[in-house]
GUSE-369722 format. One line per 4 residues: their letters; for each residue x, y, z of N, C-alpha, C, O. Coordinates in steps of 0.1 Angstrom, whole numbers, padded with zeros to 4 digits. Example, Ala and Ser with C-alpha at 12.3 -4.5 7.8 and 13.67 -1.06 7.14 Angstrom:
BEGIN
as) 0132,-0057,0078,0123,-0045,0078,0132,-0033,0078,0142,-0033,0085  0128,-0022,0071,0137,-0011,0071,0129,0000,0079,0134,0011,0080
This chain:
BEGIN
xxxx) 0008,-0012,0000,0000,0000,0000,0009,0013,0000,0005,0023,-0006  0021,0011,0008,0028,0025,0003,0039,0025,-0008,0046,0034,-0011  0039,0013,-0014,0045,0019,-0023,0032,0024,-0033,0035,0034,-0041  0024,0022,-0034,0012,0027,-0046,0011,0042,-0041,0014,0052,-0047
xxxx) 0008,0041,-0027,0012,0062,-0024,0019,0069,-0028,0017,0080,-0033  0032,0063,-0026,0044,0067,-0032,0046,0074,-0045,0049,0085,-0050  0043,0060,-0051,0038,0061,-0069,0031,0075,-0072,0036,0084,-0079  0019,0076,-0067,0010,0081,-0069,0014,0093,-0066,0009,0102,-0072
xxxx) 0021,0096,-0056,0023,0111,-0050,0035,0115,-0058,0038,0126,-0053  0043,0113,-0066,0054,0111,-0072,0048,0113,-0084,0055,0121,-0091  0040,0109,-0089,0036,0113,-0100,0029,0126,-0100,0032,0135,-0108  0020,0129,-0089,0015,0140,-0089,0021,0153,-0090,0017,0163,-0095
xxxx) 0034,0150,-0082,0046,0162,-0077,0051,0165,-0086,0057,0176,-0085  0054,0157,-0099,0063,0152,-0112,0053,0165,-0119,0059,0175,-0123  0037,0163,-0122,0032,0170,-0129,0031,0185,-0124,0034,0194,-0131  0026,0186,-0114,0029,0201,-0109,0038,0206,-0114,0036,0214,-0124
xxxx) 0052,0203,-0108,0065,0210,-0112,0069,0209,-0125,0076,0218,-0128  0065,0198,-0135,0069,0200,-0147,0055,0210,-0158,0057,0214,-0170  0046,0212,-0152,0038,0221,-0161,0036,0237,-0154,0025,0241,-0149  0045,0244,-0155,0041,0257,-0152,0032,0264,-0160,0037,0264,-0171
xxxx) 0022,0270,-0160,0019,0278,-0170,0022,0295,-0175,0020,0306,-0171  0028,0290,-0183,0036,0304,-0194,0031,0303,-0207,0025,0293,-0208  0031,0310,-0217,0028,0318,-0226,0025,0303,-0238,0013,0300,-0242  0037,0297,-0242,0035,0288,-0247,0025,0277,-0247,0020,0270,-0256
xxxx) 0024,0278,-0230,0017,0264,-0223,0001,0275,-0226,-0004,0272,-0237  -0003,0280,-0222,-0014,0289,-0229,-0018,0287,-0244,-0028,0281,-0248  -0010,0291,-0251,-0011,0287,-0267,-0017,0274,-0265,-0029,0273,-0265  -0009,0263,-0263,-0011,0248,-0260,-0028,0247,-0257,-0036,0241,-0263
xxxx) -0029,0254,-0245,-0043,0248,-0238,-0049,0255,-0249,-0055,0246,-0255  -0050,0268,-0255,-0059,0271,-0260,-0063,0263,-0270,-0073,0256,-0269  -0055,0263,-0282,-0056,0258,-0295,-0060,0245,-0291,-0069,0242,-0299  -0060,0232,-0280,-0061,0223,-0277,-0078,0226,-0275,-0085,0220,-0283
xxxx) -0084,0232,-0267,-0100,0240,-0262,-0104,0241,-0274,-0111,0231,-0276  -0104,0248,-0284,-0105,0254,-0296,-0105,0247,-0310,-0114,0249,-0318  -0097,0241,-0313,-0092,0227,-0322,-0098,0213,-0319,-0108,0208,-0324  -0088,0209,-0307,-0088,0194,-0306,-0081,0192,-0300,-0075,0201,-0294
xxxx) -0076,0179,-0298,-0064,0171,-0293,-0053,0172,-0296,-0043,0175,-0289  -0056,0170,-0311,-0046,0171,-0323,-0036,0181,-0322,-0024,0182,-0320  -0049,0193,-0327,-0041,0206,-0324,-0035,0210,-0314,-0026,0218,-0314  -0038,0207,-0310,-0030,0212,-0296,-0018,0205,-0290,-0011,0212,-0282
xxxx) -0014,0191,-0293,-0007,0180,-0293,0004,0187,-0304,0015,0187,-0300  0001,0192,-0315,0012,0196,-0326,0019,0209,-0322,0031,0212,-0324  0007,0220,-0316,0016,0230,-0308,0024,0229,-0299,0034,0237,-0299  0022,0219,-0290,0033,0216,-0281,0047,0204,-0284,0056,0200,-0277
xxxx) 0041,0202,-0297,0052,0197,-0302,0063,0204,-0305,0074,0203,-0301  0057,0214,-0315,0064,0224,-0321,0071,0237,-0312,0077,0245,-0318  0069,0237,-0298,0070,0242,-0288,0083,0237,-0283,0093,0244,-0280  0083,0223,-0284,0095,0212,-0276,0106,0215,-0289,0117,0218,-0287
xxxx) 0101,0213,-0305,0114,0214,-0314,0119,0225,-0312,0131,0225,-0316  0115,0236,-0308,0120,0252,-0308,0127,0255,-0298,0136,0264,-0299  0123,0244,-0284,0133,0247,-0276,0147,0238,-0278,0158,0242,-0274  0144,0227,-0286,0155,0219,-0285,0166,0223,-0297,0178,0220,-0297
xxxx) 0158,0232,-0309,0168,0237,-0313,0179,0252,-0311,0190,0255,-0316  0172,0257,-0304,0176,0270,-0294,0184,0260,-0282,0195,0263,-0280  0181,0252,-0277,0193,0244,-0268,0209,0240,-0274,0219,0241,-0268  0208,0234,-0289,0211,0231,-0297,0226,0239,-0302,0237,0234,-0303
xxxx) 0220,0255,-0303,0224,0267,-0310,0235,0271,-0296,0247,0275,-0298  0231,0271,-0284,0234,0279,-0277,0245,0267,-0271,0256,0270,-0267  0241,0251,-0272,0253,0249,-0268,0263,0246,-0278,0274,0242,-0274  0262,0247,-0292,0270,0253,-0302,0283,0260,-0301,0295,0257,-0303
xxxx) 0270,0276,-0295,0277,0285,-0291,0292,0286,-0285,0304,0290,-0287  0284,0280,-0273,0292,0284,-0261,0311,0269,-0264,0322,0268,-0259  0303,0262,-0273,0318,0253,-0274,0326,0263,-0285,0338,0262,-0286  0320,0273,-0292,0329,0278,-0298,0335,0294,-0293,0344,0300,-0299
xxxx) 0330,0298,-0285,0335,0307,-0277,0345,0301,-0264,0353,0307,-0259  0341,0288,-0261,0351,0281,-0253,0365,0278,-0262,0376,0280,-0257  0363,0273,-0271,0376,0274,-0278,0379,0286,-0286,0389,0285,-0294  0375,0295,-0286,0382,0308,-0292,0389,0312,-0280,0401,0314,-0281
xxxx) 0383,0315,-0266,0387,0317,-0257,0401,0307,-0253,0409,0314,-0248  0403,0298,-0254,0412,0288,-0254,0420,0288,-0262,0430,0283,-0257  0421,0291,-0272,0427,0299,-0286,0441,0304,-0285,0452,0300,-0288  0435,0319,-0276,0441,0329,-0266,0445,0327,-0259,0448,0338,-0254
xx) 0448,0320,-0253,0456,0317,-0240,0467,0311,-0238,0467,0299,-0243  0480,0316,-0232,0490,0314,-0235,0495,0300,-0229,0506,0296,-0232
């Protein structure tokens, strides 16, 4: 019995903290209310590729500013 609490409260805690609502997550619910499933399923898809390619970019970035910086150094 406690581990099903466990479970259960763990999952709960998991959803809280992972869905804040911000601007995106708004778009999401709307077009989801408004649309469908569907739609709303593909906005937050397209939500997740945008961050992952802006994750992408910036850790790019930062390896090539790490080695320009590294470059320079005597």
């Amino acid at each position: 019995m406690d581990y099903i609490f466990l479970i259960v409260s763990g999952i709960v805690i998991g959803l809280i903290v992972a869905v804040p609502i911000g601007p995106v997550n708004l778009i999401c619910i709307r077009r989801t209310l408004a649309f469908g499933p569907i739609n709303g399923f593909v906005s937050g898809l397209g939500a997740a590729v945008g961050d992952t390619v802006f994750a992408i970019v910036t850790g790019f970035g930062l390896t090539v500013i790490a080695q320009l910086i590294e470059g320079y150094s005597p």
